[in-house]
N, C-alpha and C positions, 0 to 999 in steps of 0.2 A: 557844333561841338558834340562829340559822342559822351551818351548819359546812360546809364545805369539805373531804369525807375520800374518802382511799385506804385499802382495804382488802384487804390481800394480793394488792397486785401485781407481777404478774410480768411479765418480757419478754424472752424470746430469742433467740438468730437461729444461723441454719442449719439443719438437718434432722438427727431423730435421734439416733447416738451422735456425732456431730460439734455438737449444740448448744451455743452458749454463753450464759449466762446474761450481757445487760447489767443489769438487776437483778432482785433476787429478795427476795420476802413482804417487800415495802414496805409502813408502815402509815404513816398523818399524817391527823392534824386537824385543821384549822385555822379558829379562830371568827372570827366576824364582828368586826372592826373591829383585828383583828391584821396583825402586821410581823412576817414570817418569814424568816430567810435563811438558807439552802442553803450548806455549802462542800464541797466535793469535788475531787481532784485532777484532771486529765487521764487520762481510761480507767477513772474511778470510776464511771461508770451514770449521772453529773450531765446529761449532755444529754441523754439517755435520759426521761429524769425530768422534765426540763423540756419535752421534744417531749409527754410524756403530758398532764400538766397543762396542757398548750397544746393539747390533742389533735390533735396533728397527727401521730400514732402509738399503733395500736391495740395492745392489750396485755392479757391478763390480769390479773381480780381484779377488782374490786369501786372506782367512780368515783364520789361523789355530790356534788353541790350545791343546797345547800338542798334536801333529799330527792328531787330531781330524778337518774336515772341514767344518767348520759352515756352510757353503751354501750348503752343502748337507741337512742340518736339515730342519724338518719340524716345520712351526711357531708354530705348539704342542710341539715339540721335543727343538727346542730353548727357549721356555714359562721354558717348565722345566730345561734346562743348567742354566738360567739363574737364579732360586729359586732355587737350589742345587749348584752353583759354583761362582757365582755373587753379591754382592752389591754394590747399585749405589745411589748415595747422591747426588740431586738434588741440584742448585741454591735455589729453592723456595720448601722445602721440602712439604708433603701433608700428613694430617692427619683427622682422625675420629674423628671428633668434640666431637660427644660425651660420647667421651672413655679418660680415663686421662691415661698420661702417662705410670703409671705402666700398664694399662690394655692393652697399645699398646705392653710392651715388655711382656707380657705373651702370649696374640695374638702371636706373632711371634714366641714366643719359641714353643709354641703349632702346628703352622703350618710347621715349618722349622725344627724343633725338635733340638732347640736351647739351646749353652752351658748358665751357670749361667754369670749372666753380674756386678755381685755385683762390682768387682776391676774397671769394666768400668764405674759403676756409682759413685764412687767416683772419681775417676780418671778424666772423666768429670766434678764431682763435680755437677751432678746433684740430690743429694740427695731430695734438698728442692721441686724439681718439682712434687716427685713421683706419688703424689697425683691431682696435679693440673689438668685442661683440656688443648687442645691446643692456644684455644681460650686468655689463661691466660698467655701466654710464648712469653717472646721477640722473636725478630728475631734471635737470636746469639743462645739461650737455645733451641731456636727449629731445628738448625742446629746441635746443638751439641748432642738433643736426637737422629737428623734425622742418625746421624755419629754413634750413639749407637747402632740403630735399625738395619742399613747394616752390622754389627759385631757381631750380635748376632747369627749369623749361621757358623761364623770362614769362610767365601767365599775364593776359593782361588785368586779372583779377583777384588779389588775394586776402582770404576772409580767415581772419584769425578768431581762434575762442581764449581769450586768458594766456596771452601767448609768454607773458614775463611774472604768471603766477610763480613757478617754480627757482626765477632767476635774483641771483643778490642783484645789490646796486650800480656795480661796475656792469653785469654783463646786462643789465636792464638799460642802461644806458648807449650801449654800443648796439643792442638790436630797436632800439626807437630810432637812433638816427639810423642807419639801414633801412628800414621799412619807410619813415618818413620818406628820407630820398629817394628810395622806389615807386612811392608815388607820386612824387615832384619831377620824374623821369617820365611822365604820362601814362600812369598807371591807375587801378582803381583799390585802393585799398580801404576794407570795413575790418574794425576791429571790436568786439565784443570785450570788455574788459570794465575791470574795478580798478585799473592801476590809475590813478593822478596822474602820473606823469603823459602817460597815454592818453587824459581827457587834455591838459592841457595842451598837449603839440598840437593834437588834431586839428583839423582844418574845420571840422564840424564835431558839433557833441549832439549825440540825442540819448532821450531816455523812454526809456518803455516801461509804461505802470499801469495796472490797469487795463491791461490788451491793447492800451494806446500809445504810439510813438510820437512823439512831442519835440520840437528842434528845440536846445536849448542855448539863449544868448546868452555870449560873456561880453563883459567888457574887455575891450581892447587894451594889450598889456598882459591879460591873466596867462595867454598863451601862446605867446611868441615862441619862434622856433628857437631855443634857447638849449636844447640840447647835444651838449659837447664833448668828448671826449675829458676836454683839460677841465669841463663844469662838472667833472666825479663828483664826489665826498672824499673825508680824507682817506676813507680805507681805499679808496678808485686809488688814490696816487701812490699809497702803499704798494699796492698791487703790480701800478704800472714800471714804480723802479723798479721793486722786485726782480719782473721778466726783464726788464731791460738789463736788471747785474749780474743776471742769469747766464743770459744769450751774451752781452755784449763783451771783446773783450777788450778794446778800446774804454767801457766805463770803470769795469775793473781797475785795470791799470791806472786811469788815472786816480779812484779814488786811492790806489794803493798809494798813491805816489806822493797825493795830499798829505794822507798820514805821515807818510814817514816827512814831510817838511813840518807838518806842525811838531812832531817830535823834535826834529833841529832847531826849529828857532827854539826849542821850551827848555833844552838842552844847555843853550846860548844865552 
């Protein structure tokens, strides 16, 4: 089975008896088609950790993917691993001002030579942005395009930071099962996060404190794949008639149609 491992690493900074360790004999494995998420507090080694597995920070110890040894790459040779195998979704994602949405994911399909995204943009429900610029999108819609754009090359690797910091409860629940199911599609997905709901899906939870990464067991029950569309909250269902009396005009009509009967019989 292909695996995803750290082994015994390390990372420092400063020089000498002034070095400080930001983490230290980190070990993680992570197989193919798994949901991992990270929690760690502020000043734990968590970004540290997520700069490595993004390699975007060299480090002691031992890196593999699919027996492949990323420390042997060169930062040309990892530029490219990482635009043909990788998508990473920042906290604070970054866009081209003045390009609108659609014109970010045809950019991408252009560069990456990326699948059609059509199911992911409803699916996000980001229809109404298509056109918009970045400058015009909350914070939540611009996480949610950011999550679209890392997707649109099918990675078999995708590392999230805080991905449903920005998102209410309906749309936080529509991008965990998406992700979940990406990596039940035989994927590898790590996700960095304070969200609950994210510790509970995941297929593994660890915690970093301390410069150390620790697997954390639950018991069985606490984390079942239990995330569902119809399992919103009430405002989730609010929401979802809403679009639905929006768009539909089949539900219109018939709500119209109730009314005017409970009018008659009250009439009668």
């Amino acid at each position: 089975m292909a695996l995803l491992e750290l082994k015994d690493v390390r990372k420092s900074y400063g020089y000498d008896e002034n070095k400080v360790d930001a983490i230290s004999h980190i070990n993680l494995t992570i197989e193919e088609g798994s949901f991992v998420a990270i929690v760690g507090k502020s000043g734990s080694g968590k970004s540290t950790l997520h700069k490595i597995i993004t390699m975007s920070l060299d480090t002691q110890g031992e890196y593999f993917i699919d027996t492949k040894d990323m420390n042997k790459l060169s930062n040309k040779e990892k530029k490219q691993f990482i635009k043909e195998h990788m998508g990473i979704v920042n906290q604070n994602p970054i866009f081209i001002r003045d390009l609108t949405i659609n014109d970010h994911i045809n950019l991408c399909q252009s560069l990456l030579n990326g699948y059609q995204v059509d199911e992911y943009v409803q699916f996000l429900q980001l229809e109404e942005v298509l056109n918009k610029y970045p400058l015009q999108l909350s914070s939540g819609e611009k996480m949610r395009v950011a999550i679209l754009l890392a997707m649109i090359h099918q990675p078999e690797i995708l590392v999230f930071d805080e991905p449903t910091a920005s998102l209410d409860s309906y749309h936080t629940h529509i991008v965990v099962e998406m992700i979940k199911k990406y990596a039940q599609s035989g994927h590898y997905v790590i996700v960095f996060t304070h969200d609950k709901i994210l510790k509970d899906v995941a297929d593994s939870l660890y915690i970093i404190e301390n410069n150390k990464l620790t697997s954390v067991t639950r018991e069985k029950g606490n984390y079942k794949n239990s995330i569902s569309l119809l399992k919103a909250n009430k405002k989730s269902y609010l929401y979802f008639l809403f679009k639905m009396y929006k768009h539909q005009f089949f539900f219109k009509s018939m709500t119209l149609l109730l009314i005017s009967l409970t009018i008659a019989i009250g009439c009668f």
